[in-house]
C-alpha positions in Angstrom: 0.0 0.0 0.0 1.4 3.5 -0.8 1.8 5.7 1.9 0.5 9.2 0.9 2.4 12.1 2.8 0.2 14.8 3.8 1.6 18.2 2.7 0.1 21.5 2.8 -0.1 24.2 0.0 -0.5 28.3 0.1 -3.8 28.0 -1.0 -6.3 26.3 0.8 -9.4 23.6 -1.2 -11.4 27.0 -0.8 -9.3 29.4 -2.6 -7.9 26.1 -5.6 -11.5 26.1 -5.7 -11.9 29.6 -7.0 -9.4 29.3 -9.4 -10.9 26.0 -10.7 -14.6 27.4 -11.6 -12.3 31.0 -12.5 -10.4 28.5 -15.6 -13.9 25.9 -16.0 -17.3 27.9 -15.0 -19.3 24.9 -15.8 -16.9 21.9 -14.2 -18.5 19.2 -12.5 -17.9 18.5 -9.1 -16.4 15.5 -10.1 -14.5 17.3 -11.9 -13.1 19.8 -9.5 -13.2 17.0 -6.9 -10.5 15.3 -9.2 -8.4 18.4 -10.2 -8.2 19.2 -6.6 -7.4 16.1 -4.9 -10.4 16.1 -2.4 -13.6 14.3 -2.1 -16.8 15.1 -3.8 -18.7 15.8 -0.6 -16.0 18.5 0.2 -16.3 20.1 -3.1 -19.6 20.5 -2.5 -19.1 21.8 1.0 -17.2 24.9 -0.2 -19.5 25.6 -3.2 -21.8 25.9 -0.1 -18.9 28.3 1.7 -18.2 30.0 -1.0 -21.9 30.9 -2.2 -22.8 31.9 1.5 -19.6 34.1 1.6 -21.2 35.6 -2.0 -17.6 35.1 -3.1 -19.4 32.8 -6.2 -22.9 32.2 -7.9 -24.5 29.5 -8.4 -26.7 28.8 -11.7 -28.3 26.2 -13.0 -27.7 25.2 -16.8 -30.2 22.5 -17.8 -28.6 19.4 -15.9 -25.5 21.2 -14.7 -24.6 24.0 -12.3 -22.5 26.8 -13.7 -19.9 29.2 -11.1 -19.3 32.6 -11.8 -16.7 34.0 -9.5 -17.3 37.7 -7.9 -14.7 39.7 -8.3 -15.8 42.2 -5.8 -15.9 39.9 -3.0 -13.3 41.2 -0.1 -11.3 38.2 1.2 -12.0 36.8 4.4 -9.2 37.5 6.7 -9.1 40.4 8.8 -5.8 41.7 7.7 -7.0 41.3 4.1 -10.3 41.6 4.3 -9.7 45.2 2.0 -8.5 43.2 -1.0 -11.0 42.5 -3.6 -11.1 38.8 -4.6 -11.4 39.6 -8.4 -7.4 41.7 -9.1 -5.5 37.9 -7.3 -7.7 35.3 -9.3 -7.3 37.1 -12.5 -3.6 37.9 -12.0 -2.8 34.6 -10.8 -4.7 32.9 -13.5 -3.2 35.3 -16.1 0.9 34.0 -15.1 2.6 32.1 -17.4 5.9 29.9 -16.5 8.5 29.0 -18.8 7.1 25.8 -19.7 4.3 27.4 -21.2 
């Protein structure tokens, strides 16, 4: 059995989350669920999170859900809570490394 090491990344599920549905508005759970390395269930916790925080909508397209990110959404930390979400997902989705 392979042992899977636990490590931890800058972003939390909730913020990989808002760059997945930034790149693919109408991914599937499964989907993110899969691009992000967490369960189903989870991805559809923070969908929850993140439509209560109004930091995304949430519309139904025939069988499918669609995301649409708000870029005026303030983050949630105190010490950042004056940054508007929209200015770090569509910078950080706009780099480019030199494998590109």
């Amino acid at each position: 059995m392979e042992e899977r090491r636990h490590t931890w990344t800058v972003f939390s599920s909730h913020g990989r989350m808002l760059f997945c549905v930034t790149a693919n508005s109408s991914a599937t759970l499964w989907a993110i669920s899969d691009a992000l390395g967490i369960t189903e269930r989870q991805v559809a916790r923070i969908v929850k999170d993140l439509d209560a925080a109004e930091m995304i909508s949430v519309e139904r397209r025939g069988v499918r859900n669609a995301y649409t990110v708000n870029p005026e959404a303030r983050l949630r930390h105190p010490t950042l809570a004056h940054v508007p979400l929209g200015p770090i997902i569509f910078a950080l989705m706009s780099v480019r490394t030199p494998t590109d």
